[in-house]
C-alpha positions as CSV (number, residue, x, y, z in Angstrom):
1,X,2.5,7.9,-12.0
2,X,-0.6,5.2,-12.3
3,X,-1.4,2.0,-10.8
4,X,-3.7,-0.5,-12.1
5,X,-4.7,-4.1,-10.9
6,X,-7.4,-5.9,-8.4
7,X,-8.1,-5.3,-5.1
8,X,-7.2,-7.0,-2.0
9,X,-9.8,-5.9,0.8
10,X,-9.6,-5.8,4.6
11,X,-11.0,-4.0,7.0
12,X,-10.5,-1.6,9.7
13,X,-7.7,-1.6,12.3
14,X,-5.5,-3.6,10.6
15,X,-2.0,-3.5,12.4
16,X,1.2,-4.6,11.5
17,X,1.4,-7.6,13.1
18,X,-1.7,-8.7,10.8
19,X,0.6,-7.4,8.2
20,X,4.1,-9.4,9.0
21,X,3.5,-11.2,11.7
22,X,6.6,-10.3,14.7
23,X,6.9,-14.2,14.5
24,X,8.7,-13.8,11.0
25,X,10.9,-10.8,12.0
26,X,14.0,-12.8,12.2
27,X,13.7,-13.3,8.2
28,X,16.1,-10.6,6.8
29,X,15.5,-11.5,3.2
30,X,12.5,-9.0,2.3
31,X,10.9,-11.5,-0.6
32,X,11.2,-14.5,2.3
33,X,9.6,-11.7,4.3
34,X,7.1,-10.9,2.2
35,X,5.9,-14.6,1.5
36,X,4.0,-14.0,5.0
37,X,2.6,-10.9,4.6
38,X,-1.3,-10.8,5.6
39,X,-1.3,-14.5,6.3
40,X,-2.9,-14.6,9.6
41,X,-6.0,-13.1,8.1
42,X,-5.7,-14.2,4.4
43,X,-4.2,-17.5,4.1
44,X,-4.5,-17.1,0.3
45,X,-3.0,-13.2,-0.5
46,X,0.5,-14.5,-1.5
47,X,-1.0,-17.1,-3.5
48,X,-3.2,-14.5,-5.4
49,X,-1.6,-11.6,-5.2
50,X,-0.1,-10.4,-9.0
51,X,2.4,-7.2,-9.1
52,X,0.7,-3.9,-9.5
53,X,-2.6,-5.1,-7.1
54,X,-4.1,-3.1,-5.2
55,X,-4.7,-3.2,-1.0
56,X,-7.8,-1.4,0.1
57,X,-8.7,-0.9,4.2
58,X,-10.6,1.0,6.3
59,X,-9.9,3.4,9.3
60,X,-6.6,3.0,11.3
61,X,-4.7,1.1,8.2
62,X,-1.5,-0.2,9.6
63,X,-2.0,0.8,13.5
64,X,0.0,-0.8,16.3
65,X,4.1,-0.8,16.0
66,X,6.2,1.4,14.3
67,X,7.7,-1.0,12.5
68,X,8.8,-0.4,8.7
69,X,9.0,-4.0,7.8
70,X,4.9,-3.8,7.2
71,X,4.9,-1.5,3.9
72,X,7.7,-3.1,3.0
73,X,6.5,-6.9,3.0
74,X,3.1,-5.0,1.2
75,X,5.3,-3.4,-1.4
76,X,7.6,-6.5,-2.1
77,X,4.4,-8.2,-2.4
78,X,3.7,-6.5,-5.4
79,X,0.8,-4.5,-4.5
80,X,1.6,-1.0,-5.9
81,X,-1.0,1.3,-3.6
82,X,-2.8,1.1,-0.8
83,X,-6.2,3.2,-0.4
84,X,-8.0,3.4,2.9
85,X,-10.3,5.5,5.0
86,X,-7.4,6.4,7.2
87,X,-3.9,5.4,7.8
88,X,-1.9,5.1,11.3
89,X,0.4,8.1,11.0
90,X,3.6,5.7,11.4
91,X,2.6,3.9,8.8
92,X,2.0,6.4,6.4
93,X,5.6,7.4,7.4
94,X,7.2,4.6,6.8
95,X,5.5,3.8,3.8
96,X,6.8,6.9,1.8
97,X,9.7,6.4,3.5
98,X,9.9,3.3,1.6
99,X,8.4,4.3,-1.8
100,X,4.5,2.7,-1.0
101,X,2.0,4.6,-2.5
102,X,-0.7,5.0,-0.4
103,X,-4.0,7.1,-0.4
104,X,-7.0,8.1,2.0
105,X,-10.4,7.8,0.4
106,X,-13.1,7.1,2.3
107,X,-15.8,7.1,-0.2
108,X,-13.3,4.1,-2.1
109,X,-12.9,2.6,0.8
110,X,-16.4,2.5,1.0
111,X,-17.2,1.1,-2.4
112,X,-14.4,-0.7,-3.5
113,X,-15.1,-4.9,-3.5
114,X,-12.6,-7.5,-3.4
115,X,-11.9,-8.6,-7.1
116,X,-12.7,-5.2,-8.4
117,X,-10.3,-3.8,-10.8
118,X,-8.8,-0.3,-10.1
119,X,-6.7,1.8,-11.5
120,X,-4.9,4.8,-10.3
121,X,-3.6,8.0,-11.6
122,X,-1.4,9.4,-9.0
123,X,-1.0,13.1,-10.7
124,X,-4.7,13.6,-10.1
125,X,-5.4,11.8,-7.3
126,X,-8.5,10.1,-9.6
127,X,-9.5,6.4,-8.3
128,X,-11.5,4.1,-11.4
129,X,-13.0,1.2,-10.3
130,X,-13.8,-0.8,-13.9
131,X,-15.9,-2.9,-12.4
132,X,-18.5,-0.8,-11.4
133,X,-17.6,2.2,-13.8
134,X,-17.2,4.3,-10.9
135,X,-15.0,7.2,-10.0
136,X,-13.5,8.3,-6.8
137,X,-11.6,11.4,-5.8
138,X,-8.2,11.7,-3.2
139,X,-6.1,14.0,-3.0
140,X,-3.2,13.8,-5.1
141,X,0.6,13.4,-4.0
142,X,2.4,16.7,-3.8
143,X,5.3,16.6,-5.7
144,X,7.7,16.1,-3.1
145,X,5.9,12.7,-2.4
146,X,5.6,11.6,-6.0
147,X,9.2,12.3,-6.4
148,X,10.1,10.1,-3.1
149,X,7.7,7.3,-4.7
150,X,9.1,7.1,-8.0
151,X,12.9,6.9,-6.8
152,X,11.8,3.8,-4.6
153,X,12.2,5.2,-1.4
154,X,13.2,8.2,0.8
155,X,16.8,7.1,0.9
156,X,16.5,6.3,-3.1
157,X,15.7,10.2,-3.1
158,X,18.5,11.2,-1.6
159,X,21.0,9.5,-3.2
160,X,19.4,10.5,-6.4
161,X,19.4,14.3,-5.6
162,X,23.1,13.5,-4.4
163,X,23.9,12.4,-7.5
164,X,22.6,15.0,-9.7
């Protein structure tokens, strides 16, 4: 598993209803859904955001509700992780539960700039920035994880492993 693509930065506390505003709930279509994801503090993310970009944050990524629709509007966004300092433990849930890579690293967190282009490897838990020909180090996804990534989703999982 890798990801590659330029970084989207915010900073810390972001909660999800910065994410998807509870205004836009009512919307059941997930792309609608997703065409208002970070608006009220970037106007232009779904204007610049290209599948496979990366979001980067700092502490408390994704605080406040428990709410799933949050990775989910980030995912059908096309971002394809999300690497912060520290992630609100609902919302790390909930974004494995629906197939969002996501990693803590502080020291990216840290370095990473707007613009910067990233890639990811996933088996080793190795950040490259390109930009600034730097390397950053989190911990990798057990397998378990990985496994729940790939298939899209925990319920993805499931039915896969149901299925044989």
């Amino acid at each position: 598993m890798n990801a590659k693509g330029f970084v989207h930065k915010y900073g810390d506390n972001v909660d999800t209803d910065v994410i998807i505003p509870a205004r836009y709930l009512n919307i059941a279509d997930k792309k609608e859904l997703a065409t208002h994801c970070m608006e009220d503090i970037d106007k232009n993310f779904v204007h610049t955001v290209k599948a496979g970009d990366v979001m980067v944050g700092g502490f408390n990524f994704g605080c406040g509700s428990s709410r799933e629709h949050a990775p989910m509007v980030i995912k059908e966004s096309g971002i394809s992780c999300v690497i912060a300092k520290t992630f609100a433990r609902i919302f790390y849930r909930n974004a494995i539960n629906i197939g969002l890579a996501i990693l803590e690293c502080p020291e990216a967190s840290e370095k990473i700039e707007a613009g910067d282009e990233v890639s990811i490897d996933f088996d080793t838990g190795l950040i490259t920035n390109a930009t600034k020909g730097e390397t950053y180090q989190a911990n990798p996804f057990p397998d378990f994880i990985k496994e729940i990534i790939q298939a899209g989703g925990l319920m993805a999982d499931i039915k896969k492993r149901q299925e044989g």
